[in-house]
C-alpha positions in Angstrom: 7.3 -7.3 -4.5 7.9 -6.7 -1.4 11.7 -5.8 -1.7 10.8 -3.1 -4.1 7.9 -2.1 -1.7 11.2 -1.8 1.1 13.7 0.1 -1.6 11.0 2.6 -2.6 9.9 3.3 1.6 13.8 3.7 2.1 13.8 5.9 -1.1 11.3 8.5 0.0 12.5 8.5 3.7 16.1 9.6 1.8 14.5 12.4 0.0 13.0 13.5 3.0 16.1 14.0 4.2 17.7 15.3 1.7 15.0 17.9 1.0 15.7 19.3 4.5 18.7 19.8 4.2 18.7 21.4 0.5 15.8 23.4 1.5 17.6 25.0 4.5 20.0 25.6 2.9 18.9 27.1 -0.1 16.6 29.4 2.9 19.9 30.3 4.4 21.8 31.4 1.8 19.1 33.5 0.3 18.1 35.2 3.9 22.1 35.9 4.8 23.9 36.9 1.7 23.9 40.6 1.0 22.9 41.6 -2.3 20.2 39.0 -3.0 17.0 40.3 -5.0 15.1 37.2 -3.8 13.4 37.1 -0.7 14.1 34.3 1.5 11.1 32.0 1.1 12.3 31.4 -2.4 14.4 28.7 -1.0 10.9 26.9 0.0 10.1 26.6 -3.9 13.2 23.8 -4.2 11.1 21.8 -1.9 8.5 20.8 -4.6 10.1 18.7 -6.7 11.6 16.5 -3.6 7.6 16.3 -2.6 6.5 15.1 -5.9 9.6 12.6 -5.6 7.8 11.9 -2.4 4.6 10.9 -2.9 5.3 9.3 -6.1 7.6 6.5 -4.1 5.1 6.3 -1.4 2.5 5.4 -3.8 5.0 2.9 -5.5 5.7 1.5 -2.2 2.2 1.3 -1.4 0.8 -0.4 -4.6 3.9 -3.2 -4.4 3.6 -4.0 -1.1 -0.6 -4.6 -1.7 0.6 -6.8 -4.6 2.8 -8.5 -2.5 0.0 -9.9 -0.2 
């Protein structure tokens, strides 16, 4: 249990990531590129499912690694 508790920590520290940088640049290309009917912040709504993705390992993490004990 407590090398799946490790690989889903390591999983939602990865999505982390990667939802900054998808988020960014989602923000970026929506704020600079002319003809655009969506205001920037719409980029901020491709953040959600990477927090959902999130929280759901943390919690898988969290139950295996209080298994583990």
């Amino acid at each position: 249990m407590k090398k799946l508790s490790t690989i889903f920590a390591a999983l939602a520290i990865l999505l982390t990531n990667i939802m900054c940088v998808v988020v960014t640049y989602n923000c970026t290309v929506l704020r600079w590129a002319p003809g655009n009917s969506a205001p920037w912040y719409v980029g901020l709504l491709f953040g959600i499912p990477f927090t959902i993705g999130i929280i759901a390992c943390s919690v898988v993490a969290y139950i295996a690694k209080k298994r583990g004990e």
